[in-house]
BADRENKE-904785 format. One record per residue (C-alpha): residue in one letter; x, y, z; residue number from 1. Coordinates in steps of 0.02 Angstrom, whole numbers, plus 50000, padded with zeros to 5 digits. Layout:
BEGIN
REC r     u     v     w   k
REC a     X     Y     Z NUM
...
//
This chain:
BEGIN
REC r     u     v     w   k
REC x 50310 48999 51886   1
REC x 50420 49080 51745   2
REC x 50356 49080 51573   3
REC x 50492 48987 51464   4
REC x 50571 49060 51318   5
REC x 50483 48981 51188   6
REC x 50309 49038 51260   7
REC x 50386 49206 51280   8
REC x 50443 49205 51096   9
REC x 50267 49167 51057  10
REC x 50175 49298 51159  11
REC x 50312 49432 51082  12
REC x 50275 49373 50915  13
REC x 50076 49398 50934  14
REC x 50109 49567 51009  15
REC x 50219 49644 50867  16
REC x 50099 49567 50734  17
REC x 49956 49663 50848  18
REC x 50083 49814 50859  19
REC x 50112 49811 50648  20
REC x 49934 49804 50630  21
REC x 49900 49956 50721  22
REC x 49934 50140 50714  23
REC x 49969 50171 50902  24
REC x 50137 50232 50958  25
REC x 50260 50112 51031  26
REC x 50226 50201 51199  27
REC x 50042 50184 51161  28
REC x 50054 50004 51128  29
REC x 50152 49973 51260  30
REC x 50039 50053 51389  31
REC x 49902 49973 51301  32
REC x 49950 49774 51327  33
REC x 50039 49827 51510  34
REC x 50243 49806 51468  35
REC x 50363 49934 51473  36
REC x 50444 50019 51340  37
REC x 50610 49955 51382  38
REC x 50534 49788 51371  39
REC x 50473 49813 51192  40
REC x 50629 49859 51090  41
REC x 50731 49722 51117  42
REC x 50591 49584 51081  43
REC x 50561 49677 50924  44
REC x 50741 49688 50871  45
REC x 50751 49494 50943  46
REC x 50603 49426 50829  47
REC x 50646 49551 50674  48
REC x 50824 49482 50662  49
REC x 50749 49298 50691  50
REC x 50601 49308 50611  51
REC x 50618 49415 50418  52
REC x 50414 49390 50402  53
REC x 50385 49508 50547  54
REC x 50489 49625 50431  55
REC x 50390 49758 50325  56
REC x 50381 49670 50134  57
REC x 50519 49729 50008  58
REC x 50404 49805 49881  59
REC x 50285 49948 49847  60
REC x 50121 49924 49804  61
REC x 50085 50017 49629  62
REC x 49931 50054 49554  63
REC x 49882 50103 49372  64
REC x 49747 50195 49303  65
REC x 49639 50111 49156  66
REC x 49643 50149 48996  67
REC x 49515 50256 48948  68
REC x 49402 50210 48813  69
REC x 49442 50332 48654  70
REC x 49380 50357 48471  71
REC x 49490 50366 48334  72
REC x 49424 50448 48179  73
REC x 49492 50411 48030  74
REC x 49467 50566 47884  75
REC x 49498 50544 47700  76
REC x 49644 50656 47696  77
REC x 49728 50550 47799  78
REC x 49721 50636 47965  79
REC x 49692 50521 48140  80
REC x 49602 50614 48270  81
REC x 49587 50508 48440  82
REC x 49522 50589 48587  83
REC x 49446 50528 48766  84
REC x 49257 50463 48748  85
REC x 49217 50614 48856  86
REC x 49265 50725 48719  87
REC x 49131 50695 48611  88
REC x 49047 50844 48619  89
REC x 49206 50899 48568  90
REC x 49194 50826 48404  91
REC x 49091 50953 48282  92
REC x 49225 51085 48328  93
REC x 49370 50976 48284  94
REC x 49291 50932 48132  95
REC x 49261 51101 48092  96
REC x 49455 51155 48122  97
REC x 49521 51029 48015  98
REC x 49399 51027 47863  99
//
C-alpha cells in the first residue's frame, strides 16, 4: 500500500531536520537513510518553500568579549592612568615615567 502524501510530508520533514542536524553530504545522507539523490532535492525544495522553519534562521550569532576589569589611577597633577588589571606589575614603571 502507498504511503499518502501527508505521511510522506512527514517522513521528509524528519529527514531534512536529521539532514540539517548533521554534517554528512547530501549524497552521504542520502545513502545513509536508503533514498536516492534525485529523490532528496525536490522534497527539500518542496518543504523549504512550504515550510520557512526548515529554513536556516536570518541572523548571525555574535559574541562579545567582557570587559576587563581595569584600575584607574588618579595623580594630583591631574593625569588618569587606566590600564588592564594584568598590568599591575606594570605600575612602578608608569609611575616612574610620569613623576
Amino acid at each position: 500500500m502507498a504511503q499518502s502524501i501527508e505521511s510522506n510530508t512527514q517522513l521528509w520533514t524528519k529527514r531534512l531536520r536529521q539532514f540539517e542536524n548533521s554534517s554528512l553530504t547530501v549524497a552521504e545522507f542520502c545513502q545513509s537513510i536508503g533514498c536516492s539523490i534525485p529523490t532528496f532535492y525536490p522534497w527539500r525544495n518542496k518543504l523549504q518553500a512550504s515550510k520557512p522553519a526548515l529554513a536556516k534562521p536570518a541572523f548571525l550569532q555574535v559574541q562579545s568579549e567582557p570587559q576587563a576589569a581595569q584600575i584607574q589611577i588618579k595623580l594630583p597633577s591631574g593625569v588618569v592612568i587606566t590600564l588592564p588589571v594584568e598590568a599591575i606589575d606594570s605600575l612602578p614603571r608608569i609611575l616612574d615615567q610620569v613623576a
